[in-house]
Every structure is written in C-alpha cells, then in structure tokens.
C-alpha positions as CSV (number, residue, x, y, z in Angstrom):
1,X,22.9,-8.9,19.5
2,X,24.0,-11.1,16.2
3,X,22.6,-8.8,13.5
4,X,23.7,-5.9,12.0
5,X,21.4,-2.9,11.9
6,X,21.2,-0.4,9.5
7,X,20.3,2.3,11.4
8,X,21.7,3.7,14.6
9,X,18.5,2.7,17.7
10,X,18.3,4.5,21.1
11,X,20.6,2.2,22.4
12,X,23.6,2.9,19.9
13,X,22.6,6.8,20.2
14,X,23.0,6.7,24.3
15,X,26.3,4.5,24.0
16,X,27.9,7.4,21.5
17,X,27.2,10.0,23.3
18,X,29.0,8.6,26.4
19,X,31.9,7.4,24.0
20,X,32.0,11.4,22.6
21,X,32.1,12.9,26.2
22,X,35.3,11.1,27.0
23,X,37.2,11.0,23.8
24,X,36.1,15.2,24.2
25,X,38.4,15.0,27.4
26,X,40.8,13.2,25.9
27,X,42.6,15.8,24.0
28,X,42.8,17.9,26.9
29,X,44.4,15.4,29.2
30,X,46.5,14.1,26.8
31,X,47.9,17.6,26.1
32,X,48.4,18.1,30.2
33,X,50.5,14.8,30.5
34,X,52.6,16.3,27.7
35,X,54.0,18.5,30.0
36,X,56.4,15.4,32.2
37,X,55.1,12.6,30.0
38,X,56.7,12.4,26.5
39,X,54.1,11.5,23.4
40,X,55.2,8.3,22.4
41,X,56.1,6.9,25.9
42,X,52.1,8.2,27.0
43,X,50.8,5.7,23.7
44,X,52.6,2.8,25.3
45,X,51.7,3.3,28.9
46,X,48.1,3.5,28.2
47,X,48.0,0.5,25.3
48,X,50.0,-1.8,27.3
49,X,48.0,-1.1,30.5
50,X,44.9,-1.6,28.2
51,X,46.0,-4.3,26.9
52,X,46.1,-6.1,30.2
53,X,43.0,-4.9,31.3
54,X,41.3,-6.2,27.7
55,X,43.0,-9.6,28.6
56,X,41.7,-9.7,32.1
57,X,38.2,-8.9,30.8
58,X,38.2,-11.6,28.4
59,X,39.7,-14.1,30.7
60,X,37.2,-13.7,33.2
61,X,33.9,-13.4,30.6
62,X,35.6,-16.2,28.8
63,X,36.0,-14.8,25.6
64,X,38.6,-16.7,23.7
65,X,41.7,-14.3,22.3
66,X,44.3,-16.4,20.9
67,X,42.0,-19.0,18.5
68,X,42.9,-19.5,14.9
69,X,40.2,-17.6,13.4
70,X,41.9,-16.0,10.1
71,X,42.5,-12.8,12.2
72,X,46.2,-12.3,12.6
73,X,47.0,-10.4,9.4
74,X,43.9,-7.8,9.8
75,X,44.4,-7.4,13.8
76,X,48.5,-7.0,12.7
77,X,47.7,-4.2,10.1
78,X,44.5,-2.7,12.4
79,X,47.7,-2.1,15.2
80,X,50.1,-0.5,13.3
81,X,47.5,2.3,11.8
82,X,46.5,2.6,15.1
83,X,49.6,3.2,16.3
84,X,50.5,5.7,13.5
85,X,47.2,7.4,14.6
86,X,48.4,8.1,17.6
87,X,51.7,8.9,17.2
88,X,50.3,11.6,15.2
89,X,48.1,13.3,17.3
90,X,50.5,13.1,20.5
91,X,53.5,14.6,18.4
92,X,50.8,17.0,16.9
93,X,49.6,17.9,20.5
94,X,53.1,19.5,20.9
95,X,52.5,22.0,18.1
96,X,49.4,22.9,18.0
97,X,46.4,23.2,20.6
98,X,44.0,20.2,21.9
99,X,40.9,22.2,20.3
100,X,42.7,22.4,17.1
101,X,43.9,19.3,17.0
102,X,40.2,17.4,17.8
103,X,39.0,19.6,15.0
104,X,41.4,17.8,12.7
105,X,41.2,14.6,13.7
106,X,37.6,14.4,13.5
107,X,38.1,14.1,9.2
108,X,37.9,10.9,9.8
109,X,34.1,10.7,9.3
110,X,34.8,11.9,5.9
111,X,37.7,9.1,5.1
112,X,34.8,6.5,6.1
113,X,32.3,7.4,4.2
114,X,34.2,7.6,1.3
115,X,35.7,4.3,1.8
116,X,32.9,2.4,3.4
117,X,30.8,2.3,-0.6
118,X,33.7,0.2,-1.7
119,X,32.6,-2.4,1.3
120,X,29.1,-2.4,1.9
121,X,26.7,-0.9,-0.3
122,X,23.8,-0.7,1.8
123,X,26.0,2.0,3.7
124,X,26.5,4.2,0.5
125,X,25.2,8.2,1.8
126,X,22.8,9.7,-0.4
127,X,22.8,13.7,-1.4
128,X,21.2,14.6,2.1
129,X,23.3,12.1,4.3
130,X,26.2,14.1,2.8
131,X,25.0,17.4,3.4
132,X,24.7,16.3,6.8
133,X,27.8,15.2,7.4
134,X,29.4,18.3,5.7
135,X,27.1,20.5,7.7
136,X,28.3,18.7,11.1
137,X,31.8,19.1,10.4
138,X,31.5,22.9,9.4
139,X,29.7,23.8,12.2
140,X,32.5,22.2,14.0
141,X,35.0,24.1,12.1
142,X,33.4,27.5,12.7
143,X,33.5,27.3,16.2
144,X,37.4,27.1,16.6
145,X,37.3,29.4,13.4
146,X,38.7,32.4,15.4
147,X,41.9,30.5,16.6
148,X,42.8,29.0,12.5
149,X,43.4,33.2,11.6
150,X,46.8,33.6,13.9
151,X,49.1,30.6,15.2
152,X,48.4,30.5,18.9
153,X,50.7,27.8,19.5
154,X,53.3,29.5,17.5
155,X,55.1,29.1,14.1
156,X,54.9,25.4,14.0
157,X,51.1,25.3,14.5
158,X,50.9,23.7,10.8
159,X,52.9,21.0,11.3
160,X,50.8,19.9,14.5
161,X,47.6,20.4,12.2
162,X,49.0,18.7,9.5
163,X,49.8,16.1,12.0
164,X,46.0,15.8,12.9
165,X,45.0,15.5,9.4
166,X,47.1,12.6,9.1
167,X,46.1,11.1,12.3
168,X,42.4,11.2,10.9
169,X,43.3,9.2,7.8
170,X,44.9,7.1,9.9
171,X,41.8,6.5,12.3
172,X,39.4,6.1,9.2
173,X,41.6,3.6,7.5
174,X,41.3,1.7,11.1
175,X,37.7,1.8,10.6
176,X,37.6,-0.1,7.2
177,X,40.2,-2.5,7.7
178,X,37.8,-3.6,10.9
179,X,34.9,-3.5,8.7
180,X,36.5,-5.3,5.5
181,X,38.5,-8.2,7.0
182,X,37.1,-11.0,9.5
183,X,37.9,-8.7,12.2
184,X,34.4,-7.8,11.4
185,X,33.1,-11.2,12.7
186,X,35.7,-11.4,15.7
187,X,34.9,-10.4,19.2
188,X,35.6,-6.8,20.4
189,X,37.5,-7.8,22.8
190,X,39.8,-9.2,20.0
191,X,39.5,-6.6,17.9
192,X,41.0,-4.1,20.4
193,X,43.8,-6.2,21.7
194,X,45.1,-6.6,18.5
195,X,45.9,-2.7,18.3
196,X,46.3,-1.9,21.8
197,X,49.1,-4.6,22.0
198,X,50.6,-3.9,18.6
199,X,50.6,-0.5,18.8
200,X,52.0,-0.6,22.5
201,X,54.9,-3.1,21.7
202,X,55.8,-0.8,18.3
203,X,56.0,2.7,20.4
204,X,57.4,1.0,23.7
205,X,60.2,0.4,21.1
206,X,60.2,3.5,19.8
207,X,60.4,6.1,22.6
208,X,63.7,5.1,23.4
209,X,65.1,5.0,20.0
210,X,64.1,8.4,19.5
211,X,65.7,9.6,22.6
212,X,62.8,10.2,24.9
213,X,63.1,9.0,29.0
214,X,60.4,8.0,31.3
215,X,60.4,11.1,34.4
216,X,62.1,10.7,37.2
217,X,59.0,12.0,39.1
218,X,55.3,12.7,38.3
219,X,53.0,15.1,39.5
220,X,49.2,14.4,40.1
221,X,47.5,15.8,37.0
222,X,49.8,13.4,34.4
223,X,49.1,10.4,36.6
224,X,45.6,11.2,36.5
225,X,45.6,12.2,33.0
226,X,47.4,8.4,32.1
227,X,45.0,6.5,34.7
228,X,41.9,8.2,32.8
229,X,43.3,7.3,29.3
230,X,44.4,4.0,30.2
231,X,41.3,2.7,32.1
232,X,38.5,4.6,30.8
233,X,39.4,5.8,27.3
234,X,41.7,3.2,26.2
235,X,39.7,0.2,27.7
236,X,36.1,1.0,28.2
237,X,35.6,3.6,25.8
238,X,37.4,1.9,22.9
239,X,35.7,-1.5,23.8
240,X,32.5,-0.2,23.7
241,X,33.4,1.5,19.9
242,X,34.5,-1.7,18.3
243,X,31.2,-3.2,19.2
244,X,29.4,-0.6,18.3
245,X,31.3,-0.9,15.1
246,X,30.5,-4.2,14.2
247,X,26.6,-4.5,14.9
248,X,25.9,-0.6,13.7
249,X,26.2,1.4,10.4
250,X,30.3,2.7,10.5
251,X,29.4,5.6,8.2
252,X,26.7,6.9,10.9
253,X,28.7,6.0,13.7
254,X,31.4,7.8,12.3
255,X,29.5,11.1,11.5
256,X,28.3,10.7,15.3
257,X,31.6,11.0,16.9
258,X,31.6,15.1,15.2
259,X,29.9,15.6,18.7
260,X,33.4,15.1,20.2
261,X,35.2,18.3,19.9
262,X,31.8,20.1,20.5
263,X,31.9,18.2,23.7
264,X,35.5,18.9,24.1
265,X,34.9,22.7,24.0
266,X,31.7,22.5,26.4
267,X,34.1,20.1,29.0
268,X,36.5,23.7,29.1
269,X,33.4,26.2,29.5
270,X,32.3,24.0,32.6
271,X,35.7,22.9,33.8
272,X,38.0,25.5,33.2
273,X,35.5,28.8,33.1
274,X,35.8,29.5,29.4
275,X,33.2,31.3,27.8
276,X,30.2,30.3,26.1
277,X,30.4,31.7,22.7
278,X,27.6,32.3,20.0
279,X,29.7,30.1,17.4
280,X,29.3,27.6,20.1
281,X,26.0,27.5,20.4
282,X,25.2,27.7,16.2
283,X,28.0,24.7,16.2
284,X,26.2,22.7,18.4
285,X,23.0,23.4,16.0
286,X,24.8,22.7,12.8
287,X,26.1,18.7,14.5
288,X,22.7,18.0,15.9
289,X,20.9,18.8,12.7
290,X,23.8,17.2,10.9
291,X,23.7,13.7,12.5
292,X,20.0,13.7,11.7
293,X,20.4,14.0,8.3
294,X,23.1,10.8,8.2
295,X,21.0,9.0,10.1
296,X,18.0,9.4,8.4
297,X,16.2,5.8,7.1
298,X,16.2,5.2,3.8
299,X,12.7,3.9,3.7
300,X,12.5,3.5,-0.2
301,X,15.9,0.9,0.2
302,X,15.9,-0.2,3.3
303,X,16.5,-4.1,4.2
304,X,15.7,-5.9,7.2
305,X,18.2,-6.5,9.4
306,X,17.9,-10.3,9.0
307,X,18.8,-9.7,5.3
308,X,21.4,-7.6,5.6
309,X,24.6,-9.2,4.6
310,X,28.1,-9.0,6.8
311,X,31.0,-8.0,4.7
312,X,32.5,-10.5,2.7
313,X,35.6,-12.5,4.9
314,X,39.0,-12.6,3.2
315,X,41.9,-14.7,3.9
C-alpha cells in the first residue's frame, strides 16, 4: 500500500487490536522482570536484541537501512525520545503499579491530537472526534479509579505516576516527529531501528553509570518476560505500528491504542483470577463507543486517498 488513508479500514482495525493485546501485557511483564532485571539495563536488552532482529528482517526482505535518504537527524531525535519514554515508564514501574502506570501513559493520544493539526490538516478532530477521545480515556480512568484514592504502592506512587505522564508526552512527541520529518516516507523497518538502536546504545551506557549490574542469575519468569518484549513487543509489535503509522490517520490510531490498558486489566482477570468488575465492564463501553466517534468519516470533507497529501519533507 503507497497511499495514505484517511480513515482506519478493517485491516488497520484487526492489526490494532493485536498491537493493543500485547502492549496490554507489556506493563505486567515488564513490572515482573523488575524484580532481578534493573529498568534501564531491561530497555537495552530488549532494543539491542530488537535491533538485530529489525536488521536481520531487512537484510533478508532486502530493505535498504543505511541509504542517504535525509533521515539521520529525525531517526537520531525519534531515538532519544524513545528512549526517554522508556526510561520513564521502567523507573516509574518501580513506584507505582503496571495498571496505574498504562493508565498514564496512554495520554499520549491526547499529546497527538493536539499536535498532529499543526502537521496535517486533514487530521484536525472535530467537536464529536474529541468527545470521543475524552470519553475513551475516562472510561479508562474510572476503571482503575478505586486504586488513584490510597497509594497502593506506597508514598512514592506520585513520582511513578508522574513518571507515566512524562513517558506519554514523550511517546506522542515520537509520534509527530515520525509524522513531520521524512521519516514519514522511510521504510518501517528504518523507522524502528533508528530508535531501537539509539535508544539501546544511550541506556546500555547508562545503566552502568548509574550504578545498576546485570544478575548474576535469572529465574524463568524475567527471561520470559525479556524474550516476550524483545521478540514480540519490541520487534513485531512495534514494526507493525510504524507502518500502521505511516499509511493510517495518527490521531485515530492513536485514540485506538486506549484499548490497551482495558486489555491490560482483562489479560489479569483471565490470567491471574482477578475479578471482573462493573467499572470494567462500563469502561470497556465508554472506549468502544469512544473509538467510534474518532473514527467517524467526515463525509462533508473528506478527500480521496489519491489526493491526500504526505506531510511536507524537511531537511
């Protein structure tokens, strides 16, 4: 596919939902590796493994990495707010819970679609596209509402939380330096190798300048838990977003990914026997009827796909 849509097809829709189910176990194994696997030693492992695996791909589809195409500076800056993202949420993950911390980091919708009018106007939302995206998020809100009224994970719960919020900034701003810059018009694969090796160069540096040390030895669950990040999150999941990013709406794919923590909390009702609540069930309501409103057509502006312009490429 060569064109950009301007609405999300079945084919974006079943892709997402795939994408949303593993980043909604993410969290929770990332938080379980925490336990013998130190945060910013777990971003390196999994971006440097990625990053081999991305090569690998690309080598063997022949999909050219290392041409001159204008993309250095972008794929350079795209890294280092990825890693930032990241070193956020995996630092935050030892304050506060994984279902408090998905809830946060899942703002990032909201830094898109505030950003993206600056970049593409046909992606501006109207009145109901924003109630829809505000109604998403809410509904996710209320269903971890009972665990924001007492610190669960303690004292320093806010600076975990605040640590989330910053990680979502971080992940929007990812989002629109992709979709402003010629990373736009680069490959995937290209696009994610930029900031899974920058990001796994800058923390494989930093881990041991900030004192942390790779364990000794290593139970099961953490080297599941950095197998599944690094070969299905990292690589496929993340591969298959940065396409999805450059041939589909960001602002709608972005308001998609609110099914993530819902998924996240229905992964620990089926996997670890935790009960089914009604603020669940109303949350799960409030995203579905959510993501239809952002994704409604605008029939009255809407463009063919063959006339819709790419964003402009900068030097």
């Amino acid at each position: 596919m060569s064109q950009r849509k301007l609405h999300l097809d079945g084919t974006a829709v079943t892709w997402l939902i795939v994408c949303c189910t593993i980043w909604g176990l993410g969290q929770v194994s990332s938080k379980a590796a925490l336990a013998e696997i130190p945060p910013f030693t777990q971003v390196a492992v999994r971006s440097l493994g990625a990053t081999i695996l991305v090569a690998l791909w690309s080598r063997g589809r022949g999909i050219a990495l290392f041409n001159r195409d204008g993309t250095l500076a972008a794929g350079v800056l795209a890294g280092l707010l990825f890693a930032i993202e990241f070193a956020c949420i995996f630092v935050g993950l030892q304050f506060t819970t994984a279902s408090r911390m998905v809830v946060f980091v899942y703002l990032a919708p909201f830094v898109v679609a505030l950003g993206m009018p600056l970049i593409a106007r046909n992606e501006r939302l109207d009145g109901w596209q924003l109630l829809g995206l505000t109604a998403a998020f809410a509904g996710v809100a209320w269903a971890f509402a009972e665990g924001f009224q007492r610190p669960a994970a303690g004292a320093r719960q806010w600076i975990g939380d605040a640590l989330g919020v910053a990680g979502a900034v971080f992940w929007g701003a990812t989002t629109l330096v992709i979709r402003a810059t010629r990373l736009s018009q680069a490959a995937a694969e290209k696009t994610l190798l930029y900031q899974l090796a920058v990001s796994g160069v800058l923390m494989a540096a930093a881990a041991p300048a900030i004192g942390e040390v790779w364990p000794t030895a290593l139970s099961l669950v953490p080297l599941a838990s950095m197998a599944f990040q690094t070969v299905v999150v990292c690589f496929a999941s993340y591969l298959l977003w940065f396409w999805l990013v450059r041939h589909y709406p960001a602002t709608q794919l972005s308001a998609f990914t609110l099914l993530t923590p819902v998924f996240g909390l229905l992964a620990g009702v089926l996997l670890l026997h935790e009960p089914m609540t009604p603020r669940l069930l109303i949350a799960l309501i409030a995203v579905a009827g959510g993501i239809a409103l952002v994704n409604r057509v605008k029939h009255s502006h809407a463009v063919s796909p063959a006339r819709q312009q790419p964003p402009a490429r900068r030097t």
